[in-house]
N, C-alpha and C positions, 0 to 999 in steps of 0.2 A: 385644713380643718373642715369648714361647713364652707360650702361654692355650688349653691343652684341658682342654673339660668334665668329659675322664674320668678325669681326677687325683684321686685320695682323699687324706685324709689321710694319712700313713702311705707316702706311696710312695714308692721311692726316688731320685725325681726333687724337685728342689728348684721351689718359684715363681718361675719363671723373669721371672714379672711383676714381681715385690716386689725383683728384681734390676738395678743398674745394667749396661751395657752390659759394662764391664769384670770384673764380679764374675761376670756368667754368662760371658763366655769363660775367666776363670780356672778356672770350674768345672768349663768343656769340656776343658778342658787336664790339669787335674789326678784328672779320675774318668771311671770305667768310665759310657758313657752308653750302652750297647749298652738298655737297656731306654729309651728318650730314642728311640732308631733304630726299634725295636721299636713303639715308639707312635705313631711317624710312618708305618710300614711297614702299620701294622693294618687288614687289609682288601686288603691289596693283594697280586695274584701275579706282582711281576715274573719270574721266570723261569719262569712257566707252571704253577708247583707252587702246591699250597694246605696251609695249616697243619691237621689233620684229627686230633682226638686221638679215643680211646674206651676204655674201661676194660677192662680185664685180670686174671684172678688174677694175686697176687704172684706164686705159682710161674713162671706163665708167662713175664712178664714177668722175672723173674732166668733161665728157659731160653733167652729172647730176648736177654740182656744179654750171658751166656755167648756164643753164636753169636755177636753182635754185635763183641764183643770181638776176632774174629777177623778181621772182613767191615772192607775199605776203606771202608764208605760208612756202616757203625756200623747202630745197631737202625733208623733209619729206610730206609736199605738194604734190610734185611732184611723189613721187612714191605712195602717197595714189590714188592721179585720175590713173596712170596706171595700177596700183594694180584691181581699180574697174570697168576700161574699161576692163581690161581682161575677169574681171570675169562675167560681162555682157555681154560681145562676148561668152565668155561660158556656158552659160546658156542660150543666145539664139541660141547657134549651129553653129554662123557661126566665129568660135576660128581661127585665122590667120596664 
């Protein structure tokens, strides 16, 4: 059935091996498997975007959440247009 290597103990995915057929679709049924989706998805950009995390002060990061809270598309919204005003400052030369 389901057998990836990168399961740990502890995670909130069951052994889907150790499971009859019936016992993992009831499991599908009845619990949140978005990290199950997550584990299958890993590595991969369908819609052309890549998962990119990097570290923050907290201040920053709660002045980002703030903004965020306002913006449709939430904090990662908000760091893609500064992400791409940068880099349009940079590339036309006049970088801040």
């Amino acid at each position: 059935m389901f057998n990836h290597p990168e399961l740990l103990p502890g995670s909130p995915l069951p052994d889907f091996t150790a499971m009859s057929r019936a016992e993992a679709e009831d499991w599908l049924k009845t619990h949140d498997h978005s990290e199950l989706i997550k584990l299958a998805m890993k590595g991969q950009n369908v819609d052309g975007t890549m998962v990119v995390n990097f570290r923050a002060p907290a201040s920053m990061v709660a002045q980002l959440d703030q903004l965020a809270g306002r913006d449709v598309e939430g904090r990662s919204g908000v760091i893609r247009r500064a992400v791409a005003d940068y880099l349009e400052r940079q590339q036309h030369g006049s970088a801040a």
